[in-house]
C-alpha positions as CSV (number, residue, x, y, z in Angstrom):
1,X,71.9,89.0,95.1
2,X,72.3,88.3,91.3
3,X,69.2,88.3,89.3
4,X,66.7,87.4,92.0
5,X,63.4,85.5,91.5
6,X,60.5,87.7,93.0
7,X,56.6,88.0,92.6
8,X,54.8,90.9,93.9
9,X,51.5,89.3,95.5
10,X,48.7,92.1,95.9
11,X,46.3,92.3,99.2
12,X,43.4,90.3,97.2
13,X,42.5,86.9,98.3
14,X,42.3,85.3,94.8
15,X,45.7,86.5,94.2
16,X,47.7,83.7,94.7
17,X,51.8,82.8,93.7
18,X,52.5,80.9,90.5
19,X,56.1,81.5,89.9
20,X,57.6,81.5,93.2
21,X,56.7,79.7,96.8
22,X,55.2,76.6,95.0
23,X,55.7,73.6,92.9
24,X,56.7,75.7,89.6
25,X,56.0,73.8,86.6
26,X,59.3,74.6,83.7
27,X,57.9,74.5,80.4
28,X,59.9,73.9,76.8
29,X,60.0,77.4,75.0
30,X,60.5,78.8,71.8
31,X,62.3,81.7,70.6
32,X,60.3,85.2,72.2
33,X,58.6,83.6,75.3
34,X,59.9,83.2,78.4
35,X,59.0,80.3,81.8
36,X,57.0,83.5,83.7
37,X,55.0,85.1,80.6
38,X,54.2,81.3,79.3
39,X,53.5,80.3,82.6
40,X,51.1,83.6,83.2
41,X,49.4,82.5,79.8
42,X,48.6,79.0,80.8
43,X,47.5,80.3,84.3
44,X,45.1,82.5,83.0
45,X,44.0,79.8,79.9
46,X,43.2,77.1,83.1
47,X,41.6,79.6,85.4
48,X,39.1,80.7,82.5
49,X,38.4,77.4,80.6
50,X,39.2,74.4,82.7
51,X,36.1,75.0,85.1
52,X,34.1,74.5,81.1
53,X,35.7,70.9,80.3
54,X,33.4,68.0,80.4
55,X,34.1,64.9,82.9
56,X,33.9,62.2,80.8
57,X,35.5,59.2,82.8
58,X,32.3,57.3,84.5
59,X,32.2,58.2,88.1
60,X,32.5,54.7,89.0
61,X,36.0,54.3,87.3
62,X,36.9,57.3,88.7
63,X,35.5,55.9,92.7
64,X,37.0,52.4,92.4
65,X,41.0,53.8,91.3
66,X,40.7,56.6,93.5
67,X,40.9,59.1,90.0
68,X,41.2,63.4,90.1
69,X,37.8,64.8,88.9
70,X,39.1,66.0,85.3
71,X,38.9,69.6,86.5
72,X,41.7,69.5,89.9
73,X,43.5,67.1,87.3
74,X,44.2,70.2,85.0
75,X,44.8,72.2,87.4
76,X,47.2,70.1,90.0
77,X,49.2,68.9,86.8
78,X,50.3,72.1,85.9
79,X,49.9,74.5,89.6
80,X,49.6,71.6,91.4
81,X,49.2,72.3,95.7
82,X,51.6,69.6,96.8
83,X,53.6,67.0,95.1
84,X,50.7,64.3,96.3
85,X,48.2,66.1,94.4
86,X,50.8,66.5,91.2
87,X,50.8,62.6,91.2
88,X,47.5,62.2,91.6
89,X,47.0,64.4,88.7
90,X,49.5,62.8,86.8
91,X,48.1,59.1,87.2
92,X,44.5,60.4,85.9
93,X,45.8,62.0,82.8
94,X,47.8,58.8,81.8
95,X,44.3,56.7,83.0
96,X,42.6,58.9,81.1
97,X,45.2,58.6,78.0
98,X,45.4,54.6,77.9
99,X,41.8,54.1,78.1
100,X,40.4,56.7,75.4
101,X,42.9,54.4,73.1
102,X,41.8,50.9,74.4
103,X,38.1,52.3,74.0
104,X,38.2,52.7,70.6
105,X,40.7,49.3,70.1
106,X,37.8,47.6,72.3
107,X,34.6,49.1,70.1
108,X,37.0,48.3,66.8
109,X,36.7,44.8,67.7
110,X,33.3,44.8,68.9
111,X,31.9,46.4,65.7
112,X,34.0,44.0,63.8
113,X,33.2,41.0,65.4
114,X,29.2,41.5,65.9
115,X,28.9,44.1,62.2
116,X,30.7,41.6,59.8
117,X,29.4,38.4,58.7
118,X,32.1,36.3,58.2
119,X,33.2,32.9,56.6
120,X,32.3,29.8,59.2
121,X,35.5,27.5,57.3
122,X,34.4,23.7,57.9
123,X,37.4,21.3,59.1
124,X,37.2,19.2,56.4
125,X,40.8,17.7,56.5
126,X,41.2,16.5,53.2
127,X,44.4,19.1,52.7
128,X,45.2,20.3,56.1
129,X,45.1,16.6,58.1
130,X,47.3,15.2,55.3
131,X,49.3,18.2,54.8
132,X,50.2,17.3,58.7
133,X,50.6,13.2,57.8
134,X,53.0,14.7,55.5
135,X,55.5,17.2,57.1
136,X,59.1,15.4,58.3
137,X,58.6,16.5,61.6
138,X,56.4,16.9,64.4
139,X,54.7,20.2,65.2
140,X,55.9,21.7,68.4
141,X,52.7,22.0,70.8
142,X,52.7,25.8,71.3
143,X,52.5,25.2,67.1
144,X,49.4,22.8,67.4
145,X,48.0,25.2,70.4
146,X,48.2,28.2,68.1
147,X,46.6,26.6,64.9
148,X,43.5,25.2,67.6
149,X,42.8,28.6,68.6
150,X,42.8,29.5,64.5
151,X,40.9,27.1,63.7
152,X,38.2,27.8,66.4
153,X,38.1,31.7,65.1
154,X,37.7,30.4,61.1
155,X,35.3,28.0,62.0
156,X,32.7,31.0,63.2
157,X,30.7,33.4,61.1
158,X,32.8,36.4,63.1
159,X,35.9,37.7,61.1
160,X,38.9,36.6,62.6
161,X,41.1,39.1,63.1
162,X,44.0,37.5,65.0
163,X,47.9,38.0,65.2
164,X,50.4,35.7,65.4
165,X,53.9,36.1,66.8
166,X,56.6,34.2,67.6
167,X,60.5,34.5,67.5
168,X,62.4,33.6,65.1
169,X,62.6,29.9,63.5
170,X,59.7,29.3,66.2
171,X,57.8,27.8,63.0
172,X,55.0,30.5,62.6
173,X,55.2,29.7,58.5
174,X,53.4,26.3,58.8
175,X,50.8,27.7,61.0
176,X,50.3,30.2,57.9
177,X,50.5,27.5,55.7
178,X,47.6,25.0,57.4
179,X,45.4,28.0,58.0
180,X,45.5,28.7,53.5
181,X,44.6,24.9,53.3
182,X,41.6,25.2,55.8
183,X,40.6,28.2,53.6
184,X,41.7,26.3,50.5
185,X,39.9,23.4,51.5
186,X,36.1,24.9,51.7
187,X,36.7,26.0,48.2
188,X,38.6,29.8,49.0
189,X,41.6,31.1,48.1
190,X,44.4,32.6,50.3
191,X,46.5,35.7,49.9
192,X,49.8,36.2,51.6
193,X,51.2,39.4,51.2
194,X,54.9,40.7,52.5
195,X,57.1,43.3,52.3
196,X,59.8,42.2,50.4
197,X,60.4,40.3,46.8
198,X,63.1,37.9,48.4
199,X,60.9,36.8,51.4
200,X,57.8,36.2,48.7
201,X,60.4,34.1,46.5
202,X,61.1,32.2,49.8
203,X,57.4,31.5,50.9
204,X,56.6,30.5,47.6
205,X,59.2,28.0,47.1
206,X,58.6,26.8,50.6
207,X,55.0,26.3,49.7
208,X,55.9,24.8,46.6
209,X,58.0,22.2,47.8
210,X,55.5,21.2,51.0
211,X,52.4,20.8,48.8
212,X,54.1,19.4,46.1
213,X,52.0,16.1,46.6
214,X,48.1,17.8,47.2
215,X,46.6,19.0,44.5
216,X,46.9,22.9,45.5
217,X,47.8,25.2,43.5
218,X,50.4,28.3,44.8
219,X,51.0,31.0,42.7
220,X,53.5,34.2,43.4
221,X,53.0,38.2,42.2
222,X,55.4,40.5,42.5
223,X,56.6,43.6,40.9
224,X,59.9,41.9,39.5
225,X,57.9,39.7,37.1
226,X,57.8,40.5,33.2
227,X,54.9,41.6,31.8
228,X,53.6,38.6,30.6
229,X,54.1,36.4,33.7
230,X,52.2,38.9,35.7
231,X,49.1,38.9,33.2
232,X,49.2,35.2,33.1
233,X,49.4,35.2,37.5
234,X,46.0,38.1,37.6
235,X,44.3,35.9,35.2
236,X,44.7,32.7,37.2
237,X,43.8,34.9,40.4
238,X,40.2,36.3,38.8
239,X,39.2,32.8,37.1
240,X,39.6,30.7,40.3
241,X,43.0,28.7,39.0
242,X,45.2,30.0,42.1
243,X,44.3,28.9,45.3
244,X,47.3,30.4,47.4
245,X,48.7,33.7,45.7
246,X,51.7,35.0,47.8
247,X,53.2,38.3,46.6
248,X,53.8,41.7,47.7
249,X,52.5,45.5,47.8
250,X,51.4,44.3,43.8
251,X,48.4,42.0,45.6
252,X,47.0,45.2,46.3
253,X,46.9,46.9,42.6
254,X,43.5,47.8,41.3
255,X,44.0,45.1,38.3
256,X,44.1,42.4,40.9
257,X,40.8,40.7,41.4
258,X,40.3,37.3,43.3
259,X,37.2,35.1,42.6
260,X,36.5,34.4,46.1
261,X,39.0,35.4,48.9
262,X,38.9,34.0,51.8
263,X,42.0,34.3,54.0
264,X,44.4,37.3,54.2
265,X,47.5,36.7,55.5
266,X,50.1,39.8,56.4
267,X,53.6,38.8,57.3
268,X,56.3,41.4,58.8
269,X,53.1,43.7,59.0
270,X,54.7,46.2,61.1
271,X,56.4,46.9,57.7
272,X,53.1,47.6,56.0
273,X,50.5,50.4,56.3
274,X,47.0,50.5,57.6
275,X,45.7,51.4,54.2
276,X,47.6,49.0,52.4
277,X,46.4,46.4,54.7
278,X,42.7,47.5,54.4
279,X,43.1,47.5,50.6
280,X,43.9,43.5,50.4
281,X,41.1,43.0,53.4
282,X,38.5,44.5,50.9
283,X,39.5,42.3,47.7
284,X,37.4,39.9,49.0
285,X,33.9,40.0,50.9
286,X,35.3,39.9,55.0
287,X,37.8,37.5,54.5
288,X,39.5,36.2,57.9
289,X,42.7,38.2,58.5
290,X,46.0,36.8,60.0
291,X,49.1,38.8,60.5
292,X,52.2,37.6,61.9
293,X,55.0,39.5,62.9
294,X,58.8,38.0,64.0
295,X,59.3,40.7,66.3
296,X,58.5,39.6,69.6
297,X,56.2,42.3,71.9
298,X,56.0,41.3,75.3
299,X,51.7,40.5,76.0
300,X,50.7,43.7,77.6
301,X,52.5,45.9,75.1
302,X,50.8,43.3,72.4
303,X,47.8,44.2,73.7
304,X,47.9,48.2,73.7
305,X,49.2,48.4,70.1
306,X,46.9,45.3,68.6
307,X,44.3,45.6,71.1
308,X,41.5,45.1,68.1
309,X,43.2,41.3,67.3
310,X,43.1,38.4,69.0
311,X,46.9,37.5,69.9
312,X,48.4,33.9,69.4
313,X,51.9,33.3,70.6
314,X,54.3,30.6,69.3
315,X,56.4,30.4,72.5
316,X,58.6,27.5,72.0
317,X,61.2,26.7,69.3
318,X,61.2,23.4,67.2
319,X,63.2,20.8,69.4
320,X,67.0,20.9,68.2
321,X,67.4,24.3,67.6
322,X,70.2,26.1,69.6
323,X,70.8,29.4,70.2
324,X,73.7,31.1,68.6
325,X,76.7,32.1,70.5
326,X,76.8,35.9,69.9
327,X,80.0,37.9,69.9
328,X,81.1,41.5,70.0
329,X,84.3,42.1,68.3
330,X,85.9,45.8,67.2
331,X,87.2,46.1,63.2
332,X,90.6,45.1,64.5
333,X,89.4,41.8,65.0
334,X,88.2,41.6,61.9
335,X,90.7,39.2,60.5
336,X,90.2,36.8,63.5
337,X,86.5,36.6,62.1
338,X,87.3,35.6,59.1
339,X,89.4,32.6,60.0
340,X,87.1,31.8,62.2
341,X,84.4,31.6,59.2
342,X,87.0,29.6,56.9
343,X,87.0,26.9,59.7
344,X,83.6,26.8,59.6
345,X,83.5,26.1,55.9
346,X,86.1,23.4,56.3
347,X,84.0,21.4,58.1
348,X,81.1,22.2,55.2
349,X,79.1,24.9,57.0
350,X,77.7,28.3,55.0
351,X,78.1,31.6,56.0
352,X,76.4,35.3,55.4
353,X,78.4,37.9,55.3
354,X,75.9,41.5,56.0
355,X,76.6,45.1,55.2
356,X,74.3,47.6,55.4
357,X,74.9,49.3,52.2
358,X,75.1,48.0,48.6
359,X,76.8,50.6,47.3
360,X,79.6,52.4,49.1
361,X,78.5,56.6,49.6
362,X,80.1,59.5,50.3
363,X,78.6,60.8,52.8
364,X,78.4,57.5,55.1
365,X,82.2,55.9,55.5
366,X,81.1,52.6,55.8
367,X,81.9,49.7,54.2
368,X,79.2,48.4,51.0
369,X,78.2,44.6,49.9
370,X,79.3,45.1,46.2
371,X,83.0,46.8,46.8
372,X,83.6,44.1,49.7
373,X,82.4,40.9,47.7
374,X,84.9,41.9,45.0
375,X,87.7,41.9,47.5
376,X,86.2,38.5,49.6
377,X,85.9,36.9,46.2
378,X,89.4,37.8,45.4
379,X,91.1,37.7,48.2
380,X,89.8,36.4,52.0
381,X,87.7,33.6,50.7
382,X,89.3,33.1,47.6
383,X,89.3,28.9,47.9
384,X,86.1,29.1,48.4
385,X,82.5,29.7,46.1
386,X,81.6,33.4,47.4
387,X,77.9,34.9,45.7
388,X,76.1,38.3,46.1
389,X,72.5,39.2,46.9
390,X,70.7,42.5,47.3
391,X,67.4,44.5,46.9
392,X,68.6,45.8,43.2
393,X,69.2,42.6,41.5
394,X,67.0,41.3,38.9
395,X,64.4,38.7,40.3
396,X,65.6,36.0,38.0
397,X,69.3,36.3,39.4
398,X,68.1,36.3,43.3
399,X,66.4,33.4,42.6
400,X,69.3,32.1,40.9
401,X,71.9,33.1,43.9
402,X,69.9,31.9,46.7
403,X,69.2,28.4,44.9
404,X,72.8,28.0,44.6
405,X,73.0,29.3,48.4
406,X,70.5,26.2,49.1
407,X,72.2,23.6,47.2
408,X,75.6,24.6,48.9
409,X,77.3,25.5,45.6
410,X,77.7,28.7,47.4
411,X,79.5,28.8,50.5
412,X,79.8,32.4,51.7
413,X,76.8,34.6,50.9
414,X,77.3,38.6,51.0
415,X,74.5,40.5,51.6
416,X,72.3,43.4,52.5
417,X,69.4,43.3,55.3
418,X,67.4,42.0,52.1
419,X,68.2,38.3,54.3
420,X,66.9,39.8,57.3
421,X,63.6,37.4,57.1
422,X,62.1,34.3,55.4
423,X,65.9,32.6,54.6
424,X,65.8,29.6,56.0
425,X,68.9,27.4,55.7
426,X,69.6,24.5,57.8
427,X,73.5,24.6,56.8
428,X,74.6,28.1,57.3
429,X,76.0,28.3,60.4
430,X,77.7,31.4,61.0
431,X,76.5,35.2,60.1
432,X,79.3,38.4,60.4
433,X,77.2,41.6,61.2
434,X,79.3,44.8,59.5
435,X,78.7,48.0,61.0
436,X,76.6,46.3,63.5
437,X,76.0,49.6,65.3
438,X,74.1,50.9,62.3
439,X,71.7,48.4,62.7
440,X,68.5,48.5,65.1
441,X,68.3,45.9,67.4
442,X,65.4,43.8,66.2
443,X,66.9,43.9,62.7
444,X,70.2,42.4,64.2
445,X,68.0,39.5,66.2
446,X,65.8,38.8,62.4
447,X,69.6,38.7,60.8
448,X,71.0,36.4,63.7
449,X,67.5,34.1,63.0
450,X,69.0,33.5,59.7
451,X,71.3,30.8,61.4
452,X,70.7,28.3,64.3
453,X,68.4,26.4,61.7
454,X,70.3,23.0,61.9
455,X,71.6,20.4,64.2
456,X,74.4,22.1,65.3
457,X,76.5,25.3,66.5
458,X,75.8,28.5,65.4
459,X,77.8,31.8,65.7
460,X,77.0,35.2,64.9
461,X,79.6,37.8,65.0
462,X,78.9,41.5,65.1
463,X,81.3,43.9,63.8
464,X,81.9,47.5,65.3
465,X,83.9,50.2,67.1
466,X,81.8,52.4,67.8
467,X,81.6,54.0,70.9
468,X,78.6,55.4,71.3
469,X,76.6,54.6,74.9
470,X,73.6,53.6,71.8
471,X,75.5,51.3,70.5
472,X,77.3,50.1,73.2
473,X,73.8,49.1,74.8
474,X,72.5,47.5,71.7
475,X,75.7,45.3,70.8
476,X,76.2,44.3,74.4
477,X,71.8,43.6,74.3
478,X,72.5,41.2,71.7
479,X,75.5,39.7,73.2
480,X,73.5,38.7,76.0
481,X,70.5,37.7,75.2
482,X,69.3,35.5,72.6
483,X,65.4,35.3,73.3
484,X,63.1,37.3,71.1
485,X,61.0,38.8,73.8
486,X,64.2,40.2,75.9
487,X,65.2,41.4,72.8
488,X,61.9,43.3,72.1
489,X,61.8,44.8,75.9
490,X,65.8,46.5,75.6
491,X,64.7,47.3,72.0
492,X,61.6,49.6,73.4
493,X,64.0,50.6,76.6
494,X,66.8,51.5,73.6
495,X,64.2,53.5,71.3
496,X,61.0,54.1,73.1
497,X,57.5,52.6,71.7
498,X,57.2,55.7,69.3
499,X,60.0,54.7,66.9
500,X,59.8,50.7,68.2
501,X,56.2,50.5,66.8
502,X,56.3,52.9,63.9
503,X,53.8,54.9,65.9
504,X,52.6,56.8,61.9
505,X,52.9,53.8,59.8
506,X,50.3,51.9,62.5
507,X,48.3,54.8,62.5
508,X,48.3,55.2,66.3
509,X,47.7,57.9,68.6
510,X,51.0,59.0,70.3
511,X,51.5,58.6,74.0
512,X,52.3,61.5,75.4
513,X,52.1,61.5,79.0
514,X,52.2,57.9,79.6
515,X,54.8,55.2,79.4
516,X,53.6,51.9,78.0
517,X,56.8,50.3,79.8
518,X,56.8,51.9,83.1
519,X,53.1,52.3,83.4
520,X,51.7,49.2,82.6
521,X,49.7,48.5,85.8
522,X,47.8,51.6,84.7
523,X,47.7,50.4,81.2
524,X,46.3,47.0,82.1
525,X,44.1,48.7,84.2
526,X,42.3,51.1,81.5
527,X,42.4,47.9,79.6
528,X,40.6,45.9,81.5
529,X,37.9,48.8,81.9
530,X,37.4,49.5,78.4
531,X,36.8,46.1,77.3
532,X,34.1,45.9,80.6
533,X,32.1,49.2,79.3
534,X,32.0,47.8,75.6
535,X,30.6,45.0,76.8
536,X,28.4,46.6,78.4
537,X,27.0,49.0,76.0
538,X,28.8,48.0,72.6
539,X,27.5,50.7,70.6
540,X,27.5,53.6,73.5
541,X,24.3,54.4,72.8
542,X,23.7,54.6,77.1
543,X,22.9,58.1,77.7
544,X,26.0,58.5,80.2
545,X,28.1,57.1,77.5
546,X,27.2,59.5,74.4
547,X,30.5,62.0,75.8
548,X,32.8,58.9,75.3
549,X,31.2,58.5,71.7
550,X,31.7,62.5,71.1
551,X,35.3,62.3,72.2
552,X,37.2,59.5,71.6
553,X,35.5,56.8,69.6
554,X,34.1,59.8,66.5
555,X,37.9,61.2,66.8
556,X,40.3,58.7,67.6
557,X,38.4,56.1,65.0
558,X,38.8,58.2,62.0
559,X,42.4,58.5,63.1
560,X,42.9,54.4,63.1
């Protein structure tokens, strides 16, 4: 024998085997320790302090799912006495895990709900009814659904705290829009804050152009304004002359002061912090909140990331919107792409063309907006009007770029991901993805959402050779699928919820021994019973509850 495994075992009773003749748990090392001394060291740490740790499940919990005693779950996950008991072990420390988290997510909401007096909004229709006579088209019925259930929660002296998602083009602006004129309406004003300069220009000209005939006044802040245009916006804000202010992180600058707040509105607020959100909520005195996000999470994920909100869905697209055909093509087909763009154009389509630079680099080999629009310009489109955009142009020539985009005085539109939300043209018909591989999948639906917005076909082509199994998985994702919420699920399968969710930017605990995708019968489960207990005892002031209180809500609060 080569390097046998052997443990000597000594006559005494309470000797027992933990490297050999058992399940033997492997754990990662660093540099110095090896499986048996680690192994030794977290014998010897559970034999002397797991008998101290506190159960703080309810026994009842623990009865009616059949859940390990927190003790023999300690002890069986790591020397566990047969692969039953291992499971068993296993499933109470993932219980245990999901429901610490909805606890806190369901006495967030309690507090909130019962500790803040809110607004009560009175439907008063004299903006929102004829901002409805008014629209060209009819409101989809998930739409109308969505802005009952709004409605319902601004109507009581509770702060709403809802979140709105939908997939792309499924209409979740007007929604926004008609919950600012309720606000508007009972004499507050609405904030809309979003992460991007481009996407407030958009909303603001969008707002512009659909209130245009009642007498409300939209106003936009952002950090690309001169100094005198932003002076002139704070004023209007602080004396009551700006009833809906859409902007970005600059809504949130000390020298911004509303009159009387009323609404918040977040859009894309994965892409914002907790903090920054919490600084807008407190510029006015509990102002309803609404954030939306166009990246589709299936309802039980929804639930274990935004557990505090109340969760609206659009599910349905406007009628007439068809999905774009999707293709995966390698650089050698570039060419092909392109002719098929110009025969797009030639029947008086637009086009986007998207890299993910704007700037070419050294140390990435990948091809950059600015270099390639030079060479488009010049030479691949060169019968037709071809026009730049990206993140480092001067407000005044974005604005100028995308009107002409709108007008269709441009016909192919090179760009960064600065498109990837708010653009909405009917005529563009056809987005090239370059480098598609360097994108992540919910950025490459968003982009492909930039098209599909008229009466007729829509193509998106994405751009790539690489061959990573990554990649490979994402292109041929997007390929096949062209619903938002299939796209979310391969997304979290692709990257796991850590990364999907921005697990530090939401300011969540990390899962560590759970899976919020494979475990989700568990997760629904803990759910379900955390929501029951805070209903029960809001404030955990019952005796058998103070432990919970000690160690999860005083932690894990201060952490959210």
């Amino acid at each position: 024998m080569v390097n046998p495994e052997y443990e000597i075992i000594s006559k005494d009773a309470k000797d027992i085997a933990i490297h050999t003749n058992r399940i033997t748990p492997i754990y990662p090392l660093t540099s110095g320790l090896t499986q048996r001394s680690l192994r030794k060291i977290i014998y010897n740490a559970i034999e002397r302090y797991v008998p101290k740790v506190k159960e703080t499940l309810p026994s009842y919990i623990r009865e009616k799912y059949s859940l390990l005693h927190i003790t023999a779950a300690l002890y069986n996950i790591h020397f566990p006495k047969s692969k039953s008991l291992k499971d068993k072990a296993k499933k109470r420390l993932i219980f245990e895990e999901f429901f610490k988290f909805q606890l806190v997510m369901a006495y967030r909401k309690a507090k909130i709900k019962v500790g803040k007096r809110g607004i009560a909004f009175k439907k008063r229709k004299r903006l929102t009814e004829e901002f409805i006579r008014l629209l060209p088209f009819e409101l989809t019925n998930s739409q109308k659904k969505v802005i009952r259930e709004i409605e319902n929660d601004m109507a009581k002296r509770q702060v709403m705290q809802r979140l709105l998602q939908g997939d792309v083009a499924s209409g979740k602006t007007i929604v926004a829009i008609y919950a600012c004129l309720l606000a508007v309406e009972n004499g507050f004003q609405a904030a809309l804050m979003v992460p991007t300069e481009i996407l407030a220009e958009q909303h603001y000209f969008t707002l512009k152009n659909l209130l245009v005939n009642l007498d409300v006044k939209v106003d936009l802040l952002i950090s690309g304004m001169n100094k005198k245009e932003k002076v002139e916006v704070k004023k209007k804000i602080e004396e009551m002359e700006a009833d809906i202010i859409i902007g970005t992180h600059t809504l949130i600058q000390e020298d911004v002061n509303f009159k009387k707040l009323g609404l918040v509105i977040i859009d894309e607020q994965h892409k914002f912090g907790v903090i920054q959100r919490e600084v807008l909520k407190k510029k006015g005195k509990n102002p309803d909140v609404l954030v939306m996000t166009a990246t589709p999470i299936p309802r039980t994920l929804a639930y274990t990331i935004y557990g505090d909100l109340d969760i609206s869905v659009i599910e349905k697209l406007p009628p007439g919107r068809k999905p774009p055909k999707t293709w995966w093509v390698s650089e050698k087909k570039r060419d092909d792409a392109y002719k098929f763009i110009k025969k797009e154009l030639d029947k008086g389509r637009q086009a986007y063309i998207v890299y993910p630079l704007i700037e070419e680099s050294n140390a990435l080999n990948l091809r950059a907006a600015k270099c390639m629009y030079k060479r488009l310009k010049s030479e691949v489109f060169s019968n037709y009007q071809v026009g730049l955009i990206h993140g480092k142009m001067a407000q005044v020539e974005r604005e100028r770029i995308m009107e002409a985009f709108k007008k269709g005085k441009i016909d192919v539109l090179v760009s960064t991901i600065i498109i990837e939300v708010g653009i909405d043209i009917p005529n563009a018909s056809i987005i090239l993805i370059e480098h598609a591989d360097r994108f992540g999948l919910s950025q490459l639906h968003q982009l492909r959402g930039r098209i599909g917005r008229g009466n007729f076909k829509s193509y998106c082509i994405l751009v790539s050779s690489s061959q990573t199994e990554t990649a490979q998985k994402r292109l041929s994702s997007m390929a096949k699928y062209t619903d938002g919420f299939k796209i979310a699920e391969q997304d979290l399968l692709l990257r796991g919820p850590g990364e999907f969710f921005g697990t530090r930017q939401h300011g969540l605990p990390e899962i560590r021994i759970g899976d919020i995708l494979t475990d989700t019968k568990l997760l629904e489960i803990a759910r379900y019973e955390a929501f029951d207990l805070i209903k029960k005892d809001p404030h955990l002031k019952d005796p058998k509850n103070n432990l919970l209180y000690d160690k999860y809500i005083s932690n894990l609060e201060r952490n959210l």
